[in-house]
Structure formats: C-alpha cells, structure tokens
C-alpha positions as CSV (number, residue, x, y, z in Angstrom):
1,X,0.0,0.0,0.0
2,X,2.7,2.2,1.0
3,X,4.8,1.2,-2.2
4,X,1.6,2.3,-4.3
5,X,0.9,5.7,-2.9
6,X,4.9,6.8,-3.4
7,X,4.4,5.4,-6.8
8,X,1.2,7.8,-7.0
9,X,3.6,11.0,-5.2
10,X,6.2,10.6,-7.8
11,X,3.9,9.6,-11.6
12,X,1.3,13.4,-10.0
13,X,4.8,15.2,-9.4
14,X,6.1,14.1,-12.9
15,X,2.8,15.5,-14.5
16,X,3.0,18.6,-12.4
17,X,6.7,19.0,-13.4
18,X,6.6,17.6,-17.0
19,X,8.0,20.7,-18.3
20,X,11.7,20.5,-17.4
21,X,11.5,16.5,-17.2
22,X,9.4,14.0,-19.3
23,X,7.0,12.1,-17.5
24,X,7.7,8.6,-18.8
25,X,11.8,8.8,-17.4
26,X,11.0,11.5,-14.0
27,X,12.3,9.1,-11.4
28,X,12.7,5.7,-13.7
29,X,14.5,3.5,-11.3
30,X,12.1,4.6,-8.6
31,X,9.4,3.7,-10.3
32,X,11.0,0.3,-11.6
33,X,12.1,-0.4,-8.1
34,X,8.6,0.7,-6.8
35,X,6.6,-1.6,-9.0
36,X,9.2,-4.5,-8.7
37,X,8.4,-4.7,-5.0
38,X,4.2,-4.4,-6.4
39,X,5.2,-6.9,-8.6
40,X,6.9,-9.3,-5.7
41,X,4.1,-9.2,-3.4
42,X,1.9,-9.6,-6.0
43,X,3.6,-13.2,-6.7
44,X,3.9,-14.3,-3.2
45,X,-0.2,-13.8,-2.8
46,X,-0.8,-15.2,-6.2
47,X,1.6,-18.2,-5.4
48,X,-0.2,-19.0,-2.5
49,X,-4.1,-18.9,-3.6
50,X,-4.0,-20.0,-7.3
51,X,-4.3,-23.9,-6.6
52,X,-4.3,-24.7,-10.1
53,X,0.1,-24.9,-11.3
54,X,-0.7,-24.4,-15.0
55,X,-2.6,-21.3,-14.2
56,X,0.0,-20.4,-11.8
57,X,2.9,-20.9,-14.0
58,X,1.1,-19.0,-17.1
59,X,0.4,-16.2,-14.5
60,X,3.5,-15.9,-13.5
61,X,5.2,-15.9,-16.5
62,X,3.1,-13.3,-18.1
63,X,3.1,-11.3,-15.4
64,X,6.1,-11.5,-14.2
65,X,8.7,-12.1,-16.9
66,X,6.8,-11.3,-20.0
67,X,4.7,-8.1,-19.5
68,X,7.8,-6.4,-18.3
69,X,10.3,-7.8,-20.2
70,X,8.4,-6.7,-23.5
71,X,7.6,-3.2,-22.0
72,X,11.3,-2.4,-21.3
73,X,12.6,-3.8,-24.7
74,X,9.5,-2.9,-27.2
75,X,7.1,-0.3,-25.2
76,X,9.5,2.2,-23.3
77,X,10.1,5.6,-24.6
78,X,13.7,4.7,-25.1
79,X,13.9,1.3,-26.0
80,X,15.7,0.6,-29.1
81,X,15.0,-2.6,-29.5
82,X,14.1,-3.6,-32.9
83,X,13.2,-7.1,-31.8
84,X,9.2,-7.1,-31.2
85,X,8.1,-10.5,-30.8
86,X,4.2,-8.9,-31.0
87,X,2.7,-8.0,-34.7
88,X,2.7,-4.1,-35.2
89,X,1.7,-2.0,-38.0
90,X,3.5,1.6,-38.0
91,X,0.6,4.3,-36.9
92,X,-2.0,1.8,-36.7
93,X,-1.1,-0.7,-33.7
94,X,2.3,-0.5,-32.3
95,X,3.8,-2.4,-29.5
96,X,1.8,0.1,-26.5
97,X,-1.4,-1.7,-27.6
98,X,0.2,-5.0,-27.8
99,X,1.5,-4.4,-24.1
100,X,-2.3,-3.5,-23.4
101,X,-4.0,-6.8,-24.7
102,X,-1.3,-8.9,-23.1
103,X,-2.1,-7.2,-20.2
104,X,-5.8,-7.6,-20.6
105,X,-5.3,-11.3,-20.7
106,X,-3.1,-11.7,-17.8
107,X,-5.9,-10.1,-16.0
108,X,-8.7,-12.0,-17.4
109,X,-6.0,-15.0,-16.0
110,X,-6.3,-13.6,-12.4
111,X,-9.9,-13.4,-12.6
112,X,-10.2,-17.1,-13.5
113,X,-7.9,-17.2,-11.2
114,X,-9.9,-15.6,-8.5
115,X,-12.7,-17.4,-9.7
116,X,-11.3,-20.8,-9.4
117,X,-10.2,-20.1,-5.4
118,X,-13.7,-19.0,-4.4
119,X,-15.8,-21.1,-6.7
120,X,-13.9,-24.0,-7.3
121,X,-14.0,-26.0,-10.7
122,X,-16.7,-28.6,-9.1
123,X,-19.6,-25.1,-9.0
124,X,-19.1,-25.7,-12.9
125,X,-18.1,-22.1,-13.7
126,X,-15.6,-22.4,-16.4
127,X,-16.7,-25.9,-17.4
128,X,-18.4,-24.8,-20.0
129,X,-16.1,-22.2,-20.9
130,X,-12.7,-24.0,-21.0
C-alpha cells in the first residue's frame, strides 16, 4: 500500500513537473524499483491462492517475466530494441497496444484465477467455458 501511494507522489509530481522533465523517465529506477516490489508481493499472494500450477505458472510468467520484459525492450520511450516479438503496424497498432492486450489477458488469467479459489472447478463455472 505504501509502495503504491509513493508510486502515485512521484507519476502526480512528474505531470505537475513535465515541463523540465518528461513524465515517462521523471524518477525511472524509482518507479522500476517501486513496482518491482508491487510486482513481488503480487507473486507471493498469487503463489499461495492460485491452486491450479498451470494457471500459476502461465500467470507468472506473463506477469512476471513477459509483461515487463516486453515493456522495457519494445514499449518504453527509449527502448531501441528492434526485436518485437508482438505483430505491429507503423501508426495503426504498435507495440503500447500490444502491451495492453497482453495485459488484458493476464488479467482475465487472475480473474479465473480468482474465480477458481472462491468457486472451485466442481460449482461448474468455467466448465463450460474452458
């Protein structure tokens, strides 16, 4: 909670101060370091209550290791990377909207997720679905 609302201070000073400093590298390793330690207590709570080790194992590895892997190397306002391992199309849909949908489905992941601890495959949610 704490590492969330510093996050918050420093992303609302970068927009007040985006003048002098671009928002997207005001306090970079701060950030990184700040939603590396999100990121590390994210795991340990996702670890624990996702029962199922495939979901668990796709979670964490497209949480974890893909999402910012792919944002440092293809999404970043420096990266210069030409490797992009997502489909873009210059103007149209470039590697930010990519790191959107993949983040989309790492969420729709945690809600099956969060589905599966408090409803259990044997209530027959997802049967039908997966």
């Amino acid at each position: 909670m704490l590492a969330t609302a510093r996050l918050t201070y420093v992303l609302t000073y970068a927009v007040l101060h985006r003048t002098s400093t671009p928002v997207m590298v005001h306090r970079r390793q701060l950030r990184f370091a700040i939603t590396g330690f999100n990121m590390l207590c994210l795991l340990v709570v996702e670890t624990r209550l996702i029962s199922s080790w495939r979901v668990n194992l796709l979670v964490q590895i497209l949480g974890k290791l893909f999402v910012p892997t792919y944002f440092v190397f293809c999404v970043a306002v420096d990266s210069s990377s030409d490797f992009c391992p997502l489909p873009t199309k210059a103007k149209v849909w470039e590697a930010h909207e990519n790191w959107h949908v993949v983040i989309l489905v790492l969420h729709l992941l945690q809600f099956y997720a969060v589905s599966m601890h408090v409803h259990g495959l044997s209530a027959g949610v997802w049967k039908t679905v997966l």
